[in-house]
N, C-alpha and C positions, 0 to 999 in steps of 0.2 A: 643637599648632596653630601653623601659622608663618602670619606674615601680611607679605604684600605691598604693598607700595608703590608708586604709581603714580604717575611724577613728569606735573603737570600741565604741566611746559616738554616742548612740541617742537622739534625740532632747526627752525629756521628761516634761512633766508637773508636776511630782511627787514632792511630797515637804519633801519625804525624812523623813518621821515621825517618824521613827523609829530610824534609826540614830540621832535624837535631841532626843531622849527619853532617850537612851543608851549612851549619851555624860552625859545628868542628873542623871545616875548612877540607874533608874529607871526600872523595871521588867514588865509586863505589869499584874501576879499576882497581884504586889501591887498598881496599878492605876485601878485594878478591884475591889480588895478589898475597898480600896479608894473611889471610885466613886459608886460602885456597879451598876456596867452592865459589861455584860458576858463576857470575855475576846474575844469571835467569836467574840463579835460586834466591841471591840477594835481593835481586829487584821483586820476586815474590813476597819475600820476608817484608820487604817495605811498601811493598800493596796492601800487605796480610791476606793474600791468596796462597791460603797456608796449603790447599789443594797441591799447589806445582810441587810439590818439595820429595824428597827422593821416598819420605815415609820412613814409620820406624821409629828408632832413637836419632837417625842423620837428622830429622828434624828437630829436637829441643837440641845436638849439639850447634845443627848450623843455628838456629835461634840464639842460643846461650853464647856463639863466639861474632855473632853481629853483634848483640847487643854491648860487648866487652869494647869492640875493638870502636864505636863509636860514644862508647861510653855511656850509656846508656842502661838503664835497672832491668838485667836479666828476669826478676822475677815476677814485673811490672807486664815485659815482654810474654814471659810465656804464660803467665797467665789469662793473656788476650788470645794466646795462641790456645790453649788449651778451652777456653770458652766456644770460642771459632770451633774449633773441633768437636766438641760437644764431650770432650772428658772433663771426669770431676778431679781436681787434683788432690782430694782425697782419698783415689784407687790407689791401692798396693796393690805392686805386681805380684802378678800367680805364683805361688810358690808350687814349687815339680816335686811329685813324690817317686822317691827313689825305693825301683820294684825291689824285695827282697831276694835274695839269693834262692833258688832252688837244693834242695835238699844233698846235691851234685856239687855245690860252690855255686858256680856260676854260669853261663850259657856257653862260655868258651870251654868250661870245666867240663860243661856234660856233652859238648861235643866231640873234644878230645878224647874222653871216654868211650864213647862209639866209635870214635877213630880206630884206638887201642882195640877195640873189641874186634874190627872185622879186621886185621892185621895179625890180630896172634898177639900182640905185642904187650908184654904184663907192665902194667902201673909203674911208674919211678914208688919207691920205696920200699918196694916188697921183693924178697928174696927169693929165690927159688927153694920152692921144700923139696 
């Protein structure tokens, strides 16, 4: 008769956030007070049900100022966070290209324009001939 063993550890990702909170003798009240964001969001952050979190950039600051205020590697943190998420933290954000001016200046410019146009009213800089 052989008998089996069944190890009760699962292989886990967790990095155990709460327990390093609670070894710093820390309440998550007072790292809400602290930090000011909601303690949902903190007790999220320490699930890593990174889902609950407001989205955005609020979530690597709320990430980046739990990890601070418990002392804890920021970048340890969000790169669990950002895994969880399914972003590569090799993205750079989108850079915006800025439309050029129309031939007028600008969209204020050539409205103004038309303005002046159905008004009567001649251009600031030109004189009357």
């Amino acid at each position: 008769m052989s008998i089996q063993v069944v190890s009760d550890v699962l292989p886990c990702s967790c990095l155990r956030l709460a327990s390093a909170r609670e070894r710093k003798g820390m309440s998550l009240e007072a790292i809400a007070r602290s930090t000011r964001i909601a303690s949902g969001y903190l007790e999220a952050i320490e699930a890593e049900d990174f889902g609950k979190l407001p989205g955005g950039v609020y979530n690597t600051s709320y990430i980046r100022q739990y990890a601070r205020a418990i002392g804890y590697d920021e970048r340890v943190l969000l790169d669990q966070y950002h895994a969880k998420a399914g972003l590569r933290t090799d993205q750079t954000p989108p850079v915006l290209e800025i439309q050029k001016a129309t031939r007028g200046g600008n969209r204020l410019g050539a409205a103004m324009s038309l303005f002046r146009g159905h008004t009567g009213e001649k251009p600031r800089g030109q004189h009357p001939a």
